[in-house]
N, C-alpha and C positions, 0 to 999 in steps of 0.2 A: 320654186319647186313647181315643176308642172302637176295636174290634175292628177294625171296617172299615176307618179312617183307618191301623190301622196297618199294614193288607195292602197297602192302596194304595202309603202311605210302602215299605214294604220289595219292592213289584211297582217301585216308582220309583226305587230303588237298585239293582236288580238291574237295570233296563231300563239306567242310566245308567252302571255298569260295563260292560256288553258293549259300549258305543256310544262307551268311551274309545277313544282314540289314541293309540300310543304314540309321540312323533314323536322323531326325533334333527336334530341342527346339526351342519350338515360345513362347510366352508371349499371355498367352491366358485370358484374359480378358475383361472389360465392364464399364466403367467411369459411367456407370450408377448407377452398383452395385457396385463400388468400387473406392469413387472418387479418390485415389493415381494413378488410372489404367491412367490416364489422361496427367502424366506428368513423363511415366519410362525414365530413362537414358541408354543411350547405353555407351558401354565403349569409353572412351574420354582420351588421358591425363591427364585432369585434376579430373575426376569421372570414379569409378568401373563402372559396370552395373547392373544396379536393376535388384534381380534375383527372386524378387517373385511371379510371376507368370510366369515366364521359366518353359516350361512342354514340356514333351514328345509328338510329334505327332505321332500319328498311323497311316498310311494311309488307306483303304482299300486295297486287294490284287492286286499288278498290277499297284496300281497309286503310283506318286511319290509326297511326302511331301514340303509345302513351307510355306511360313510364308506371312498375310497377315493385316496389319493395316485398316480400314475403319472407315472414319471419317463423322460422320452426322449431317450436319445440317438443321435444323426445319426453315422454314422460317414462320411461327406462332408465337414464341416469340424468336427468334432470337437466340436461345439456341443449343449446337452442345453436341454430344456423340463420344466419340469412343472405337472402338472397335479392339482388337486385338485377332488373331486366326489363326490357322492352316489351309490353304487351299491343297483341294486334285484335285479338278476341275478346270482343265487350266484358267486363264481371256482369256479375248482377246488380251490385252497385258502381257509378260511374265515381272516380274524383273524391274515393272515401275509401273506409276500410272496413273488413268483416272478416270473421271467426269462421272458420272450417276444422270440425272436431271430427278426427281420421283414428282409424283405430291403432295406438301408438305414440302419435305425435299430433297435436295441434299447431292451426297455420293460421299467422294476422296476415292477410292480403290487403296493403295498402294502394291504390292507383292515384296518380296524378297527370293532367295535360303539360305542364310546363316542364320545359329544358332543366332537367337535372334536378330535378324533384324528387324524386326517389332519394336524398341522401339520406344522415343519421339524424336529424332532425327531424320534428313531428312535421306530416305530411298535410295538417290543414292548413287552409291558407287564410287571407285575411279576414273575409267574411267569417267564417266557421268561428274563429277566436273572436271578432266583434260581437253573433251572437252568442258564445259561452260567455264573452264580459256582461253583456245587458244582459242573458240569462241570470248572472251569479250576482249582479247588482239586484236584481228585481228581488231575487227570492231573499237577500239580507234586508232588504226593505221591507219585504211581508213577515219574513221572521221578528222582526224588533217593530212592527206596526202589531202583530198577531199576538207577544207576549206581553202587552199591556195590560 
């Protein structure tokens, strides 16, 4: 390979990493319109992962893609929705979830980075659950160290 050809090749590798995509798959639906939307699985051991409403997120230019769950409940007849969807507009909290108390109905907003994270399964991931374990060990240690 001549000199040239290889500048080229390696000007055509560098042009075609800046011009990748990173895209993510969120589960984009609405228990309202589609009561199955209400109860997807996430891959487990013992179950695949429900992939029917796994889709592409687009973001607009410049924002980066995430997957978000929201859960509503009606305090009128005691009835909840949820909903799953691509978020492109930061929360306030990144990769967790919070409470928004609306006059009517309250909303869990869960957000996740990963492909298909948003299913019916809780949205922490393995860090978060290793420290609720060392949390819940610690404090059964201090509790039966404390009532001696």
């Amino acid at each position: 390979m001549s000199p040239t050809m290889f500048i080229y090749a390696v000007c055509l590798g560098l042009v075609a990493n800046f011009l990748t995509v990173s895209a993510i798959r969120c589960h984009q639906c609405n228990s309202h319109d589609n009561e199955d939307c209400g109860g997807l699985v996430v891959n487990t051991p013992r179950a695949q992962r429900d992939n029917q409403y796994l889709t592409d997120c687009t973001p607009p230019s410049g924002k980066e893609a995430f997957c978000r769950k929201t859960v509503i409940k009606f305090e009128v007849d005691d009835s909840h929705r949820i909903e799953r969807s691509c978020g492109y507009i930061p929360e306030k909290i990144q990769n967790a979830c919070f409470t928004a108390d609306n006059e009517g109905y309250k909303q869990i907003i869960c957000t996740c980075p990963e492909e298909g994270c948003n299913g019916a399964t809780s949205l922490l991931g393995a860090r978060q659950v290793g420290y609720s374990l060392v949390g819940s060990v610690v404090s059964l240690v201090a509790a039966a160290v404390f009532s001696r």
